[in-house]
C-alpha positions in Angstrom: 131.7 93.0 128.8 129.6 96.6 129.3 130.2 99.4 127.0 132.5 101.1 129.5 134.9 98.3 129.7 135.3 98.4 125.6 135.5 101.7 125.3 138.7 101.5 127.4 139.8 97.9 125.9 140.2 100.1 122.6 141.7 103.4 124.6 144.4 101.3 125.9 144.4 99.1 122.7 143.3 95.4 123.7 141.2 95.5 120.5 140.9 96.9 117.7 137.8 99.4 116.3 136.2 96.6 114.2 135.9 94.2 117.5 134.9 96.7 119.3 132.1 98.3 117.2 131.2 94.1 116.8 131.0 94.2 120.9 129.0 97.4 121.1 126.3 95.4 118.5 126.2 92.4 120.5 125.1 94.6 123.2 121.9 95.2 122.0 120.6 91.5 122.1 121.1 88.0 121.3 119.4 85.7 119.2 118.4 82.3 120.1 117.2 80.1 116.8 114.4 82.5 115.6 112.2 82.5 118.6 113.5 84.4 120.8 115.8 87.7 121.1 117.2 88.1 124.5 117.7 91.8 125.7 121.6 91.3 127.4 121.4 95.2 128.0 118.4 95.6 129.7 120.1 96.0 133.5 122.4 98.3 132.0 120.0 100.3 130.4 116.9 100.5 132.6 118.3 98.9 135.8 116.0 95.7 136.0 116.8 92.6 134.9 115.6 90.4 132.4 113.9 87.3 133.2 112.5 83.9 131.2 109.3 83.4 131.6 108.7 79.7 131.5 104.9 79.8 130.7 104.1 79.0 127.3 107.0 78.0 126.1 108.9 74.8 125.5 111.0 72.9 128.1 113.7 72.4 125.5 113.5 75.7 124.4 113.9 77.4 127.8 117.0 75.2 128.4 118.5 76.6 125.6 117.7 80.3 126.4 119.1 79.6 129.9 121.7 78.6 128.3 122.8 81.7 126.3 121.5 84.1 128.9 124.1 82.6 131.5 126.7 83.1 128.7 126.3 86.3 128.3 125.1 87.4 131.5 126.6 85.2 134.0 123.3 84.7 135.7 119.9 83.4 134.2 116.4 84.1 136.2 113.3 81.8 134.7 109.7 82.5 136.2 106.3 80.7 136.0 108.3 77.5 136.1 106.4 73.6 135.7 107.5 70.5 137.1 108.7 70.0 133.1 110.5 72.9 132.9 111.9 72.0 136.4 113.0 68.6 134.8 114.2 69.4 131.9 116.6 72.3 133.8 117.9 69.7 136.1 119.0 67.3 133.3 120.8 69.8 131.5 122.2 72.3 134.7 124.2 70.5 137.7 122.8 70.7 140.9 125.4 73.3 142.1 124.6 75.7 139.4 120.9 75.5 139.6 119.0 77.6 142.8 114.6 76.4 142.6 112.6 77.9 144.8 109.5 76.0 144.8 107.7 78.6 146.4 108.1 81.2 144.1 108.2 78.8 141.3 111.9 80.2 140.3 114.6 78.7 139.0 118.0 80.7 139.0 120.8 79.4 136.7 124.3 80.6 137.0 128.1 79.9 136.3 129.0 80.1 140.0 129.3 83.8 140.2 126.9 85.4 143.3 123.7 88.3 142.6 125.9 91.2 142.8 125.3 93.5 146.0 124.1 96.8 145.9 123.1 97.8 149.1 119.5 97.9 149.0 117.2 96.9 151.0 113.2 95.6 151.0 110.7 94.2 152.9 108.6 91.7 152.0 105.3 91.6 153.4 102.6 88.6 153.1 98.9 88.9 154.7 98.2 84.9 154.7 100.6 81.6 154.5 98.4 81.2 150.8 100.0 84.8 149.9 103.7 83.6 150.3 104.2 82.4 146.6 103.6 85.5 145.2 105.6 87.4 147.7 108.6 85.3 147.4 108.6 85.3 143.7 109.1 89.1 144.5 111.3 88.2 147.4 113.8 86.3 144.2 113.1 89.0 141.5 114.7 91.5 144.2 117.4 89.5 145.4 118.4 89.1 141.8 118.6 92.7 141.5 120.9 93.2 144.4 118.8 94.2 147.5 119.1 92.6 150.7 115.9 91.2 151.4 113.8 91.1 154.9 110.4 88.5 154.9 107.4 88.8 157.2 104.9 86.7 156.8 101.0 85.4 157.4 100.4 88.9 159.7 97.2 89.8 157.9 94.1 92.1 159.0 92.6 88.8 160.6 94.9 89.3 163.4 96.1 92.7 163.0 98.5 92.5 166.1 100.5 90.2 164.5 101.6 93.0 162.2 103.1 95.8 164.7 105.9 93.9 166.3 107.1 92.5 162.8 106.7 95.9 161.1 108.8 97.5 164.0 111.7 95.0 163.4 111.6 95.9 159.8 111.8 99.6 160.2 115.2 98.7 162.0 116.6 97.4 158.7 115.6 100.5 157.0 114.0 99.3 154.0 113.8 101.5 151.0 110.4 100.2 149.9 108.0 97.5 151.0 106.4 94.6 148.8 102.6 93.9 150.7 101.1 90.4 149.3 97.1 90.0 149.9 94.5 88.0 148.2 90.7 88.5 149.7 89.9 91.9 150.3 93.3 93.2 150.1 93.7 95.4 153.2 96.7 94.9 154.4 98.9 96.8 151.8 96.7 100.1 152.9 97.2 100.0 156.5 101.0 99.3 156.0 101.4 102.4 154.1 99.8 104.1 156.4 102.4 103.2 159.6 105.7 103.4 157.4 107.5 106.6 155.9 108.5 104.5 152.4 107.2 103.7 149.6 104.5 100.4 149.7 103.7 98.4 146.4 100.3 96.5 146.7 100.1 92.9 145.2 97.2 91.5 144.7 97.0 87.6 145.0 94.6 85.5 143.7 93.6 83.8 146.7 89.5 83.7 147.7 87.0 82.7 146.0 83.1 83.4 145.3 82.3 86.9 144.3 85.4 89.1 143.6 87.4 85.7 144.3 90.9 85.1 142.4 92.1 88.6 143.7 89.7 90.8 141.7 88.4 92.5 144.9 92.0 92.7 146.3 93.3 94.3 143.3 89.8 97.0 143.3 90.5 97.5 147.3 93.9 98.5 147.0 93.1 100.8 143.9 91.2 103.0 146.2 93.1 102.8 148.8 92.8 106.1 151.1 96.7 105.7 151.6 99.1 106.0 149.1 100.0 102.8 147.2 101.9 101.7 143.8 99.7 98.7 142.7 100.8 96.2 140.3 98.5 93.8 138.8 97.1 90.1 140.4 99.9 87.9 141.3 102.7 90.0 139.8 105.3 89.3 142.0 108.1 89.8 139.5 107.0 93.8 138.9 106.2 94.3 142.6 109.8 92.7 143.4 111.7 94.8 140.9 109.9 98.2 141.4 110.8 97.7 144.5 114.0 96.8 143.9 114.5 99.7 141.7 113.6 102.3 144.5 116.3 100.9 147.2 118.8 100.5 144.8 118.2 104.1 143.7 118.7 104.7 147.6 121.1 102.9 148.1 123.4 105.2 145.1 122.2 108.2 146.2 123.6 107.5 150.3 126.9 106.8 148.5 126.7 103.0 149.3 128.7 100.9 146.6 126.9 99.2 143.8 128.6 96.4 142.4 130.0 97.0 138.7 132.6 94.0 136.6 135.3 97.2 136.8 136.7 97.6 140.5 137.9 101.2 138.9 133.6 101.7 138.4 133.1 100.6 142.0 134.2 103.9 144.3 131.4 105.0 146.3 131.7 109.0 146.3 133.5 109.3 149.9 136.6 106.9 147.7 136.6 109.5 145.2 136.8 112.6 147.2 139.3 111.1 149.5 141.6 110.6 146.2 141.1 113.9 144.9 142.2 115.2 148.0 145.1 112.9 148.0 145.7 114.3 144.6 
């Protein structure tokens, strides 16, 4: 329950104040044992989600912070998953509540209920078939977060007219923001930004190798790039995916599209509203 839907559980007296002032605590976070604190707020506050991050911490204990962020937020997103997290979320999760993306190395938990919708839309751009893990673990982190998303991959500076007829289909789809995944030398994010009238986020993969191998010169090229990028760091697909998320969902609310909220009252895009007040 948000802070909206108490507020008017006590207006039209479903609880009392002492439940609710209990409720509007619990908001904050949620303790698991004494390692961990989840942040059950953090869409509501900032508008990105919050996700586990598998890496460094215990299969067991992963499970059981899946288990009370599904509780409390319906949905559960865990990144940087091992084939031992992987395992110990399948014994624990059914199949038909589980969603791995081995890719991405994402694992989505949930109680059946869907990503809600909010009308946004990204692009997803990969320079090599090696760049695709990175890009889809922003491809997931997006989706999470509402956005329709629209993949284009291996179409990088190697073969540069690979790129023109895929980025034209994209523009169709009106994207709000574009992710561009390259390793190597990085270009490709740069001469997308340059062809497209949105904002492009540069992410650096770790692909090549020798001198300014692992994405170190992808991550310096797009830094001084000559067009205009937002660059996140190597092989941060979750950022790139939810800044770009962020932007088209910020779209998508300002062109009056409907962004999904628990309260069907909270869900009237403004054309709904001004039709009722002229009704009124």
């Amino acid at each position: 329950m948000d802070l909206t839907n108490i507020l008017k559980s006590v207006k039209e007296g479903n609880i009392d104040i002492e439940s609710a002032e209990q409720q509007v605590r619990s908001l904050g976070f949620v303790s698991y044992s004494n390692i961990a604190k989840l942040d059950s707020h953090r869409k509501s506050r900032t508008g990105i989600i919050e996700a586990i991050l598998a890496d460094c911490k215990e299969p067991e204990d992963v499970v059981e912070i899946a288990r009370v962020m599904v509780k409390q937020s319906k949905r559960a997103l865990i990144t940087r998953v091992s084939p031992q997290h992987l395992n110990a979320l399948r014994a624990v999760f059914p199949e038909d509540r589980l969603e791995w993306n081995s890719r991405a190395r994402t694992v989505v938990i949930h109680d059946g209920t869907p990503a809600p919708g909010t009308g946004g839309v990204i692009g997803i751009i990969s320079a090599g078939t090696a760049d695709i893990p990175a890009a889809e673990e922003a491809r997931v982190i997006a989706s999470e977060m509402g956005c329709e998303t629209v993949a284009v991959y291996d179409v990088g500076v190697a073969g540069i007219h690979r790129l023109i007829p895929e980025l034209q289909k994209l523009k169709l789809r009106n994207p709000g923001a574009i992710v561009v995944a390259a390793g190597r030398e990085g270009t490709l994010p740069t001469i997308v930004s340059g062809l497209v009238d949105v904002p492009v986020i540069g992410l650096p993969v770790s692909t090549g190798y020798g001198a300014g191998g692992g994405g170190k010169a992808a991550l310096l090229s797009m830094l001084q790039s000559c067009s205009v990028l937002a660059v996140v760091n190597i092989d941060a697909g979750f950022v790139a995916g939810a800044y770009a998320a962020r932007i088209a969902n910020m779209i998508a609310v300002a062109a009056g599209k409907r962004e999904y909220t628990e309260d069907p009252e909270q869900d009237e895009g403004p054309a709904e509203k001004q039709k009722e007040g002229q009704e009124e």
